[in-house]
C-alpha positions, 0 to 999 in steps of 0.5 A: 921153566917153572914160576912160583906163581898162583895167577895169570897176572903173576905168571906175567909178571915173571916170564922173560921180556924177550917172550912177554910181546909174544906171549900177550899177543898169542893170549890176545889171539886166543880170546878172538879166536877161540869159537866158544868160551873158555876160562883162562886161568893158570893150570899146569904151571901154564896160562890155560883155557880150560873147559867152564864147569858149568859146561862139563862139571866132571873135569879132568879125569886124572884128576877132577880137581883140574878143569878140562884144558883145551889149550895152554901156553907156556914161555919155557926158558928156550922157548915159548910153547903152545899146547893144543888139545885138538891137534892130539885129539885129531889127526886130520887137524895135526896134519893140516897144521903141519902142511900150512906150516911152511906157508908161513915160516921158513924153518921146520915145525917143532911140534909134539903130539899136541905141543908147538914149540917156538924158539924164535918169538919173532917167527910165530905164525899167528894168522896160523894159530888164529886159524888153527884155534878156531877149526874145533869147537868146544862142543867137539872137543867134549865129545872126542875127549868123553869118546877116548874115556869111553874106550878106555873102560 
């Protein structure tokens, strides 16, 4: 679902009521749970956190006009999706999440290589995604990205 807004305020203020509880609380989570700082903004037509540029200034290498997004959460019209940067980077990190999932939700993980979808918001496993926020530090991040680049020349 695409909004035509320029802000994170703005996207609020257009997604759904039924998603808006979920959407503030996963936002909410994040800020507690993230273990470095990140910026959040609107990127991709998404509420993202994304790298400082006083951290890594360079950006994102398909376009260096876009910050480095780590995380990003996105209320789509059947669903509310959040894409972590880590679970792509990482494997060992997909697969533990994919493991933990049953623990806390009864139906299957609608998941893609980096993107978890929820089409139930009242079934989002937030002490799950608290967890799995904090399992990769920025600093890792930075380095596993950087080392991806680094093969690709």
């Amino acid at each position: 679902m695409k909004y035509e807004v320029k802000t994170v305020e703005e996207y609020l203020l257009q997604i759904p009521e039924a998603h808006k509880e979920a959407i503030n609380k996963l936002r909410e989570i994040f800020t507690k749970s993230l273990p470095d700082k990140y910026v959040e903004k609107l990127q991709y037509d998404m509420i993202s956190y994304v790298v400082p540029r006083e951290v890594f200034p360079q950006g994102y290498h398909c376009n260096p006009e876009d910050d480095l997004c780590f995380l990003s959460l996105a209320s789509q019209k059947k669903h509310i999706a959040v894409y972590h940067m880590g679970m792509y980077l990482r494997e060992d990190l997909r697969s533990w999440f994919l493991e933990e999932y049953p623990k806390y939700v009864k139906a299957k993980p609608d998941v893609g290589k980096s993107c978890i979808r929820f089409k139930n918001p009242e079934a989002i496993p937030y002490p799950l995604i608290a967890e799995l926020c904090g399992k990769m530090s920025r600093s890792e991040f930075i380095e596993k990205y950087e080392g991806i680049l680094s093969r690709r020349k």
